[in-house]
C-alpha positions in Angstrom: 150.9 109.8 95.5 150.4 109.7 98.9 151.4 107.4 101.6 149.0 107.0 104.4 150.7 104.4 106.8 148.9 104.6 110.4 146.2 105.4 112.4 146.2 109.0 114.4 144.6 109.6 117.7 144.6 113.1 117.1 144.3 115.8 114.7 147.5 116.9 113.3 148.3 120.9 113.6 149.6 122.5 110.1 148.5 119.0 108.4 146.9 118.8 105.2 143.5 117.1 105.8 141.7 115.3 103.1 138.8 113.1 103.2 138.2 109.2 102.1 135.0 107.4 101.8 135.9 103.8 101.6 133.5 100.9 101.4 132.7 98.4 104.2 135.2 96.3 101.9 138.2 98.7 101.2 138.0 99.5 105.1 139.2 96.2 105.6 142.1 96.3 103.5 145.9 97.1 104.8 147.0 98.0 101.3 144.7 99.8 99.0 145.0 102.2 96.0 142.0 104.8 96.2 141.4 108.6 95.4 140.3 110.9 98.6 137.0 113.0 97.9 139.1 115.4 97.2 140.7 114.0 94.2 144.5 112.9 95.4 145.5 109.8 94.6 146.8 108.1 97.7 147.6 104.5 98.7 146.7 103.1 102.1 149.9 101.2 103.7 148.7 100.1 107.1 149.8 97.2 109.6 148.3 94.2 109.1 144.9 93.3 110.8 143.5 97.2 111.3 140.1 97.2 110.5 138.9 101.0 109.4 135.8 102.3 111.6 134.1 105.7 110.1 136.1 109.0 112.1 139.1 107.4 112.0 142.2 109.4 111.5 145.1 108.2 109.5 148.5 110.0 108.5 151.4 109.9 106.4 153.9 111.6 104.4 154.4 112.2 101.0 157.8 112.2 99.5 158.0 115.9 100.2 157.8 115.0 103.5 155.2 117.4 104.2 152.2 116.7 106.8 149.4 115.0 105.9 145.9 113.0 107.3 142.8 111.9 106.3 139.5 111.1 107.5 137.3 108.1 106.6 133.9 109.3 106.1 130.6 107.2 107.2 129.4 105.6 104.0 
């Protein structure tokens, strides 16, 4: 599973990029257990308060400690 604990201003170079489409809901949620479009199961770890806008970026790391972000998809 990954970990996806902030927001990130930028795109990452060499990072793996996946895709979420989250409800108007789940985009108000700091903690939340959902699957990216692409089928990884990932879990959402974010400080408190962050509200999720469409285009945002968000990264983390797996326990590999590989690279990763995602995107939130209009929906």
């Amino acid at each position: 599973m990954l970990t996806l604990t902030q927001l990130c201003p930028t795109i990452l170079e060499n990072a793996r990029q996946l895709h979420l489409s989250l409800t108007a809901e789940e985009r108000c949620r700091s903690r939340l257990h959902c699957h990216s479009d692409e089928g990884e199961s990932l879990y959402l770890k974010l400080p408190r308060g962050i509200i999720l806008q469409p285009g945002d970026r968000l990264r983390g790391t797996s326990r590999s400690s590989n690279r990763h972000s995602g995107f939130l998809s209009p929906n």
